[in-house]
N, C-alpha and C positions, 0 to 999 in steps of 0.2 A: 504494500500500500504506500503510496507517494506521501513523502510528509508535508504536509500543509505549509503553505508562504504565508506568513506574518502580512496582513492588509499594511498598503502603504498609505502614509499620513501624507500631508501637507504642511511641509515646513518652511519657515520664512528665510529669506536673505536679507537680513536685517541691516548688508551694509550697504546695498542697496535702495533700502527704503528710505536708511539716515542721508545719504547724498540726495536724493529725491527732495528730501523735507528740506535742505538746508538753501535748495534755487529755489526754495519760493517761499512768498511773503505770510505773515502769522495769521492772514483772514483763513490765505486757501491752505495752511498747515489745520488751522480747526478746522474747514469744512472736508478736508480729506480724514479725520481723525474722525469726524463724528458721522459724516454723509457715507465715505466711500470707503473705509475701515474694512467694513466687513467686504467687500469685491474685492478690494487688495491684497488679502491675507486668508479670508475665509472667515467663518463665525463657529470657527473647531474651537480647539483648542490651543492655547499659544503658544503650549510646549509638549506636543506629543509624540510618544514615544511607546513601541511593542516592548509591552512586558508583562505577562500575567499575575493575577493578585496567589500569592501563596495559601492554596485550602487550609482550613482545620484554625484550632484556636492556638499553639504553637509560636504565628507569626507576632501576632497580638504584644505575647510576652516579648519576643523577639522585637518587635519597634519599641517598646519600654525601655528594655537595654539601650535600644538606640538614642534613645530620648535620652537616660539618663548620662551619656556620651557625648553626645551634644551640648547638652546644658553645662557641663563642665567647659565644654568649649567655649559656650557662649560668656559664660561668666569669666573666663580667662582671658575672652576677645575685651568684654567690657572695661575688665582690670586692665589691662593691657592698652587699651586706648586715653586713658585720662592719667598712665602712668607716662605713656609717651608726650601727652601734652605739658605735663608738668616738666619735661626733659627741656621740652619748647623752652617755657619761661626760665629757664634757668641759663638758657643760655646768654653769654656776653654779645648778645646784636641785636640791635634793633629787631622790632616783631614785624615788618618790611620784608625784614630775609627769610622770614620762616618758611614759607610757601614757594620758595625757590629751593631753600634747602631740601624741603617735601619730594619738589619736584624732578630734585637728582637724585631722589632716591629711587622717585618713580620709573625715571628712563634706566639707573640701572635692570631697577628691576624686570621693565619692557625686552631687556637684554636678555636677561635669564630666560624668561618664558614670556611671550608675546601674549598669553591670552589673560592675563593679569591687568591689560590694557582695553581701553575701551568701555561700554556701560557693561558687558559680560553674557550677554542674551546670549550667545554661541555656545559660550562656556558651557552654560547650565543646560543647552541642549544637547552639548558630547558626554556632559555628565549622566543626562537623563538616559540618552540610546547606550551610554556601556562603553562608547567610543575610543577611552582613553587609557592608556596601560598603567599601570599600579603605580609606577614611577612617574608619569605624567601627572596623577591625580597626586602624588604626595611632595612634586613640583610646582602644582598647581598651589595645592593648600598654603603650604607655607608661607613661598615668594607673594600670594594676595594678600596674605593676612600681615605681612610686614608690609607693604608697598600701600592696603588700605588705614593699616593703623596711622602710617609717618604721613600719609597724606591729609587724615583728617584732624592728627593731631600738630598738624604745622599750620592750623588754619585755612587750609583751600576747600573751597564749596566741594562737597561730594555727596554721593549717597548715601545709604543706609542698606536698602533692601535687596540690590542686585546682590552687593558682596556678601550680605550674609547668605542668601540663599548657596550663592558660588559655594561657599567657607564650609555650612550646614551640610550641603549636596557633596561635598568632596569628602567630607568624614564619612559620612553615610555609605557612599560608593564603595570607601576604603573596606568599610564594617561589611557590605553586601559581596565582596570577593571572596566570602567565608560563610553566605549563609545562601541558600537556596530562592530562587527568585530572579537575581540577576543582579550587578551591580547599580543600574540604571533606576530598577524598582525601590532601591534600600536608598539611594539618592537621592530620592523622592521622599522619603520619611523623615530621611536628613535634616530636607530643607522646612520641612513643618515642622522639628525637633527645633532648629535655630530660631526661627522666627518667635514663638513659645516662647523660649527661652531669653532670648535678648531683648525682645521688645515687650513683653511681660503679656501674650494675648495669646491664650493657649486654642481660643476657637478659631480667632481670625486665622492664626500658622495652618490647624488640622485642615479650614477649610481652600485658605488658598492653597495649597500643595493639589487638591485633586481637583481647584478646578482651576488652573493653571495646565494640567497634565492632562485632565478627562478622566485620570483614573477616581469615579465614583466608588466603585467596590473596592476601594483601598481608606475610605473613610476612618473605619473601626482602628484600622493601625496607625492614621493619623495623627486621631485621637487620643492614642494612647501613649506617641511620641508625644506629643504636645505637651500631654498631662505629666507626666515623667519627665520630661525636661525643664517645663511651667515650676515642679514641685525643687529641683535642683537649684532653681534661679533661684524664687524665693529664699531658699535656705543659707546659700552662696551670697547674694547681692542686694541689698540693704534697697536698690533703685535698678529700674531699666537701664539700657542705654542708651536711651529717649531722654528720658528725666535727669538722671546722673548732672548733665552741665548746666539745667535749669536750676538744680539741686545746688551746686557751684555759687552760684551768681544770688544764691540767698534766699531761692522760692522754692520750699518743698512741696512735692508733689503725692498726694499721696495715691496707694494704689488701690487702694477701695474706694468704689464712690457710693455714699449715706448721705441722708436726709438730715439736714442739720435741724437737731431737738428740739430746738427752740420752736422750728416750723411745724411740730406734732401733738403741740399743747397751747388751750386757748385760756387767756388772761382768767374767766372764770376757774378752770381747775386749779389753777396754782397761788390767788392772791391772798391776803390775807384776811379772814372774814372780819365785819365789824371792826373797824380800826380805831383807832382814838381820833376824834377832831378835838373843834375848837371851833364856841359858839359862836354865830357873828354876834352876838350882842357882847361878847369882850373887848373892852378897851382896849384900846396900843399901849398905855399904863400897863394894865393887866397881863398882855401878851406878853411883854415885853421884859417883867418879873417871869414871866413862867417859863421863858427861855433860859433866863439869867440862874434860873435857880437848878441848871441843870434835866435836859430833858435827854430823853431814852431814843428819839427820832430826829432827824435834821429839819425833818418837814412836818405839817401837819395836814389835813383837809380842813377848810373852814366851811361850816354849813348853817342854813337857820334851823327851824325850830320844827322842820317836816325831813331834815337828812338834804336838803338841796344843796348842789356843790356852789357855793359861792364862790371859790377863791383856794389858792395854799399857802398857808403863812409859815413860813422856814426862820432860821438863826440868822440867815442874810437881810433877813424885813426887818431882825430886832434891832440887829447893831444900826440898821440904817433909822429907826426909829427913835432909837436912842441918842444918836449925836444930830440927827437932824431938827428942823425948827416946826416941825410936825407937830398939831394941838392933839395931845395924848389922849386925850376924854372921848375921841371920837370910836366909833366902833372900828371892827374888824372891818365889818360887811360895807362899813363907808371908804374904807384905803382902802380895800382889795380891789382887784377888776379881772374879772375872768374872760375878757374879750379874748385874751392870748392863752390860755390855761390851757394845757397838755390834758389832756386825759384819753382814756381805753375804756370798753366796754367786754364785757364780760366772751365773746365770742371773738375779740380779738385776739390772732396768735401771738404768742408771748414773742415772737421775732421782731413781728411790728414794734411793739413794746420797748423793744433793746433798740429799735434803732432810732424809738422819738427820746429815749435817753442819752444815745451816744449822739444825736443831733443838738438835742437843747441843751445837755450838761446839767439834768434833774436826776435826780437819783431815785425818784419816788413817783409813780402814776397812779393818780383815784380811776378808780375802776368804778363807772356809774351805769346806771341803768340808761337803755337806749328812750329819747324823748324828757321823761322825764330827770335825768339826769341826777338821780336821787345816790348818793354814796352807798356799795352794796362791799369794797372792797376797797385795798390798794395793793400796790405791786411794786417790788424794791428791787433793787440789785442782788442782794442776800437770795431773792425767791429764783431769779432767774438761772444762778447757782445751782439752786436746788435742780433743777428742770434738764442741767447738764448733771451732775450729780446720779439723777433718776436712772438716767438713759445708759450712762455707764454701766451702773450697776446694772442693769438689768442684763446690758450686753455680754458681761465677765462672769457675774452669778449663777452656779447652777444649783439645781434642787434636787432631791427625789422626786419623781411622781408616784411611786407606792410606798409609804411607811413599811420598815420593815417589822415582823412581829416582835415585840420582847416575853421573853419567859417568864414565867413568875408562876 
């Protein structure tokens, strides 16, 4: 029986297309990108390559392995990149030179192996078909990973994504000369191991790798590289290396994204019931003694005789009361003016709340009834605390859910 030919794909000539795109101007570069893309190249796949997915569960654990090989890569690429920029800064010349110096690193390295040059699209497809002999890929690996480190740590614009796929696909390759499949297929895991691993996106890696490739039925071991090199990073690398130079420059990043607590609790749950006021029918006299004599609050609610917010009279009204030429006899409710007066309502989120505090510089919000405006609360700095406080604990805290029996 004849052995079956492997269907042939459509592959691109990528240097071809780059000279194409660079005679003509950036309208008709979009509209050939967007309009006539798919005529030019086809609407396959951008990197595909014959090679069957390995049956049985086996593989699974085998792209794990992989994964967790990569991720050490990656976290050494990572390390290895902001150690070499540090090399930058230290040197004796102007940061002018950096990127020339980069750049003799680069043409050596063009010297050594030519495919180290360029955006790498070729590369990652001799990677993908098997193409390259064990010496070439462990040529490859190396001379890119020193030529891409010195280049982006000497400051010259470059990528990210080509090279790590290249760096990812060349370990993979390497690991797949030992394992069943084909080297092409384990290059493929590779490159969704790296991406995982270095840029901290264990789904985004698993799913561009197969669709990138076409290979769908290769998902599950994607997956599994991803997750197992995702788990390496984390443990390894404190930050992506995405983040890392953001992280640098003073702005950490972090890598969960949460609902900030403040936004999940509304001024009614958390203010404090019933608060102390202060009638408007007290004197500036009067007030002005009952600050003097030591109070428990910076601020008060001033209200009449039904709970209505009049007004807030603070420690900053006394002292102004007191050295001012202000006739003392008068009430509260006649100095006050609540034309301007801050206040929340009970179904307002305590976010809101923080931000008319860190806006006005009051430390203290009457929380009043909608319309009526009748004092039913307030809310302090001290509560909004609490609110972070809560959420911690509840995040870090664990319980039982069954009591267990005791003897007796």
């Amino acid at each position: 029986m004849p052995k079956p030919t492997p269907p042939k794909y459509r592959t691109t000539n990528w240097s071809e297309y780059n000279a194409a795109l660079k005679q003509r101007g950036s309208l008709t570069v979009w509209f050939d990108s967007t309009m006539q893309w798919p005529w030019m190249i086809g609407s396959g796949a951008m990197f595909p390559f014959a090679a069957p997915t390995p049956p049985g569960l086996w593989p699974i654990a085998a792209a794990a392995g992989t994964g967790i090989l990569v991720g050490l890569e990656a976290a050494l690429l990572s390390t290895a990149l902001y150690r070499v920029e540090d090399m930058f800064h230290r040197l004796p010349f102007h940061w002018m030179w950096w990127p020339a110096i980069g750049a003799i690193v680069v043409g050596v390295g063009g010297l050594i192996d030519a495919h180290v040059l360029g955006a790498g699209y070729q590369s990652i497809q001799s990677l993908l078909d098997g193409s390259l002999a064990i010496r070439a890929v462990v040529v490859l690996l190396l001379v890119k990973a020193v030529v891409w480190l010195v280049a982006l740590g000497s400051g010259t614009s470059g990528g990210v994504l080509a090279p790590l796929l290249i760096l990812g696909g060349a370990a993979g390759g390497l690991i797949g000369h030992f394992l069943p499949g084909g080297s092409g297929f384990w290059a493929m895991i590779g490159m969704a191991g790296i991406m995982s691993g270095a840029m901290r996106a264990p789904i985004t890696g698993a799913l561009f790798a197969v669709e990138l490739t076409g290979h769908f039925a290769a998902l599950p071991l994607t997956i599994s590289a991803a997750a197992s090199a995702y788990a390496v990073s984390v443990l390894l690398m404190r930050r992506s290396i995405l983040t890392e130079k953001i992280a640098r420059r003073g702005r950490h990043i972090l890598q969960e994204y949460s609902v900030d607590p403040l936004d999940l609790v509304q001024a009614g749950q958390l203010m404090t019931r019933d608060p102390a006021t202060l009638s408007g029918t007290m004197s500036i006299a009067e007030a002005t003694e009952f600050f003097a004599d030591g109070t428990f609050h910076r601020s008060y609610p001033v209200v009449d005789d039904k709970g209505i917010l009049l007004g807030l009279a603070s420690r900053t009204d006394a002292l102004r009361w007191q050295v001012g030429q202000l006739n003392r006899d008068i009430s509260l409710a006649e100095s006050l003016s609540d034309a301007s007066l801050l206040v929340a309502y009970p179904e307002t989120p305590i976010g809101v709340v923080a931000d008319l505090m860190v806006d006005s510089g009051v430390g203290r919000i009457p929380i009043v009834e909608v319309g009526s405006r009748r004092v039913v609360g307030i809310l302090s700095r001290q509560d909004l605390l609490k609110a972070r406080s809560a959420h911690r604990h509840a995040e870090t805290s664990r319980s039982r859910f069954v009591r267990t029996p005791t003897g007796g």
